[in-house]
C-alpha positions as CSV (number, residue, x, y, z in Angstrom):
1,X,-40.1,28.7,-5.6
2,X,-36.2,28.7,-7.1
3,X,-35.8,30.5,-3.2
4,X,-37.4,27.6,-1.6
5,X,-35.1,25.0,-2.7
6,X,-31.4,26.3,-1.8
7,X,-33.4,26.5,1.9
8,X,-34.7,23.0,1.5
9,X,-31.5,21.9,0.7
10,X,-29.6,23.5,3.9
11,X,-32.3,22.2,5.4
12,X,-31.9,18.6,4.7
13,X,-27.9,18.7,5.9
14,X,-29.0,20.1,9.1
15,X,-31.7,17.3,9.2
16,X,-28.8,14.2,9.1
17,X,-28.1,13.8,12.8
18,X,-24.3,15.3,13.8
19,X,-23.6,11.7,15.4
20,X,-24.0,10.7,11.7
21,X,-22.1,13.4,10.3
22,X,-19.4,13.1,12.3
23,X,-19.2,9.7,12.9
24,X,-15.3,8.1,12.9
25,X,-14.4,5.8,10.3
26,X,-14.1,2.3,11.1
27,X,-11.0,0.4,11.8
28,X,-10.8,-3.0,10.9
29,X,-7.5,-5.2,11.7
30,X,-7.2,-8.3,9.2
31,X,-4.2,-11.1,9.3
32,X,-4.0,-13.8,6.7
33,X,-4.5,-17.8,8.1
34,X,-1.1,-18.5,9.3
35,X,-0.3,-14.8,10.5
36,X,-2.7,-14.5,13.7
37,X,0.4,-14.5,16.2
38,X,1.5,-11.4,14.3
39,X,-1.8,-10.1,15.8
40,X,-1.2,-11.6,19.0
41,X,1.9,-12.1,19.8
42,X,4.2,-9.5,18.0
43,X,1.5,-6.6,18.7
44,X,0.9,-5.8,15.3
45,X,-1.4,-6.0,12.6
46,X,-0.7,-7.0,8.9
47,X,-3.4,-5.3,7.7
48,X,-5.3,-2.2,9.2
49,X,-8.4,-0.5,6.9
50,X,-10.1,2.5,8.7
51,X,-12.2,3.9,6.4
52,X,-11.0,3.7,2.4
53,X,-7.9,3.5,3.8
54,X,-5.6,0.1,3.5
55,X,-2.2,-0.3,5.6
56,X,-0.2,-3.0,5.1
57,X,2.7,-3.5,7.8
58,X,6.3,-4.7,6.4
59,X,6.2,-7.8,4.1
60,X,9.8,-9.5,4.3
61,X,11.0,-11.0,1.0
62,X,12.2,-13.6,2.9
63,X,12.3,-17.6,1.6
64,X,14.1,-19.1,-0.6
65,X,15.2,-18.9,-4.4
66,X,17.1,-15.9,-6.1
67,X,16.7,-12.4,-5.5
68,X,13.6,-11.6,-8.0
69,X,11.8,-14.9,-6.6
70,X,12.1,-13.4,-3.0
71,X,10.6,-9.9,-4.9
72,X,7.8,-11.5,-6.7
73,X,7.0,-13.6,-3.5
74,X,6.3,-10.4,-1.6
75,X,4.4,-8.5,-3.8
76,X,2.3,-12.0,-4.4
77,X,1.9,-11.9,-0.4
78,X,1.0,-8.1,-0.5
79,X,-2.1,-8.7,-3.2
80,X,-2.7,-11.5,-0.4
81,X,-2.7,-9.0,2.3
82,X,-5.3,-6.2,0.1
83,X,-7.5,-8.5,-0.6
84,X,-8.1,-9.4,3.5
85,X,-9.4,-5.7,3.2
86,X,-11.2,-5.8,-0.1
87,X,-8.4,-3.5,-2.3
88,X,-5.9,-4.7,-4.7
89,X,-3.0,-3.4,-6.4
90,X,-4.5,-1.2,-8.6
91,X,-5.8,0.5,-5.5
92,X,-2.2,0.9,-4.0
93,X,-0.9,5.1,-3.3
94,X,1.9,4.4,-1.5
95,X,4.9,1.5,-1.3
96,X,8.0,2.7,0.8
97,X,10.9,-0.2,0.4
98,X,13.4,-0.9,2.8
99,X,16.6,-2.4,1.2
100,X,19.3,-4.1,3.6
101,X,22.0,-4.6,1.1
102,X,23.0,-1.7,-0.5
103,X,26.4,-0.2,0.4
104,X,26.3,3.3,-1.3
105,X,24.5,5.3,-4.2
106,X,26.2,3.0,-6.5
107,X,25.0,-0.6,-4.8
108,X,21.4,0.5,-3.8
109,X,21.1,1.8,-7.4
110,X,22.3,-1.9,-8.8
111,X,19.8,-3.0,-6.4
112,X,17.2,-0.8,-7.5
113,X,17.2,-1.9,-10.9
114,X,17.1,-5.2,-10.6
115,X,13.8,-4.3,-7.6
116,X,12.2,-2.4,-10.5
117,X,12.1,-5.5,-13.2
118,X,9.7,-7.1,-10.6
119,X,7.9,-3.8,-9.5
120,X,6.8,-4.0,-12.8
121,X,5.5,-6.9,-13.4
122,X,2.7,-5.7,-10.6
123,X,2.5,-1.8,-11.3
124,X,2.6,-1.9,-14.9
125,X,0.9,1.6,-14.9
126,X,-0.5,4.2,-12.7
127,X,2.5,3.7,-10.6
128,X,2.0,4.4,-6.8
129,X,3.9,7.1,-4.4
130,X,7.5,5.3,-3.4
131,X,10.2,5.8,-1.0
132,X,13.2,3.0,-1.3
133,X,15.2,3.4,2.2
134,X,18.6,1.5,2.4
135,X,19.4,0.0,5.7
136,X,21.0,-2.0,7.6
137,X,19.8,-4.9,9.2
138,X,15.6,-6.3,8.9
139,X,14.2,-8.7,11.4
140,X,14.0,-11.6,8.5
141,X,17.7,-12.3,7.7
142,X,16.9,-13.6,4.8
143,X,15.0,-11.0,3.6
144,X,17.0,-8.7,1.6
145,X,14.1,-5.9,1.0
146,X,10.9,-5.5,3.3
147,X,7.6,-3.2,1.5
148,X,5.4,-1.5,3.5
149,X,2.1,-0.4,1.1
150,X,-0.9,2.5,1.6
151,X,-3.7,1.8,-0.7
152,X,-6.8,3.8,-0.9
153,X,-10.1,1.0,-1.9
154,X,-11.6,1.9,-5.0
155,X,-8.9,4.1,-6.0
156,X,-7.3,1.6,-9.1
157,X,-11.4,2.0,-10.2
158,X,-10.6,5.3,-12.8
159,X,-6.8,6.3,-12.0
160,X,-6.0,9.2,-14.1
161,X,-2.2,10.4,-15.2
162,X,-1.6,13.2,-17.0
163,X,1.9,13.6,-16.8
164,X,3.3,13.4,-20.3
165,X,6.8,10.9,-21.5
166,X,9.9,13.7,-21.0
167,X,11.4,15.3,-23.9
168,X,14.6,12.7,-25.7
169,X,17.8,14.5,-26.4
């Protein structure tokens, strides 16, 4: 009998059809009200989900106010843009930031810190993959960073981190 069921088991993945097996994820393109000529005109899409998987195309922090209001406007606008595709922040792997005016090491890391007091504020733990890129021009001008996020739905559900605080001289 203990024979019969390792068989029956085999068995029963060779029963699911390969069409099923292999089937490709879905793809799903999403755009907040007010961001369908993204879709349409500029030949993008805000937000892509194939599968688990969330894209989120650049978010200027464009508008108007100080620095750290155009920051908290655009992660507010990315929780916007998860939630078209059923994630949130906690679900967020990846952010890579694209910073216009930095100068040099010196300037982005100014720049940086003052990114990072906001960043905060919305990954207060469990922090996401990140790659800050200086450049030099966006296509918002009054944007003075623009965030591109990977998020991976269901992840934020039971994040683990064992990576312990580093040792204080």
């Amino acid at each position: 009998m203990k024979s019969v069921i390792p068989l029956l088991l085999c068995l029963s993945v060779l029963a699911v059809p390969a069409s099923a097996r292999d089937a490709a994820p879905t793809r799903e393109h999403f755009a907040a009200p007010g961001e369908e000529a993204d879709y349409h005109q500029w030949h993008y899409s805000p937000v892509i989900k194939v599968g688990d998987m969330v894209i989120v195309s650049g978010i200027p922090a464009g508008g108007e106010g100080s620095y750290e209001d155009k920051i908290r406007r655009m992660f507010e606008v990315l929780k916007t843009r998860l939630a078209l595709a059923g994630a949130d922040l906690s679900d967020v792997v990846e952010l890579t930031s694209y910073h216009r005016q930095p100068t040099g090491t010196a300037t982005f890391q100014q720049e940086f810190d003052r990114f990072l007091r906001v960043h905060r504020e919305f990954f207060p733990s469990h922090y996401p993959a990140w790659s800050a890129v200086g450049t030099t021009a966006l296509l918002n001008e009054s944007a003075p960073v623009e965030l591109r996020a990977v998020a991976m739905s269901g992840s934020g559900r039971a994040p683990k981190a064992a990576i312990p605080l580093p040792a204080t001289p």
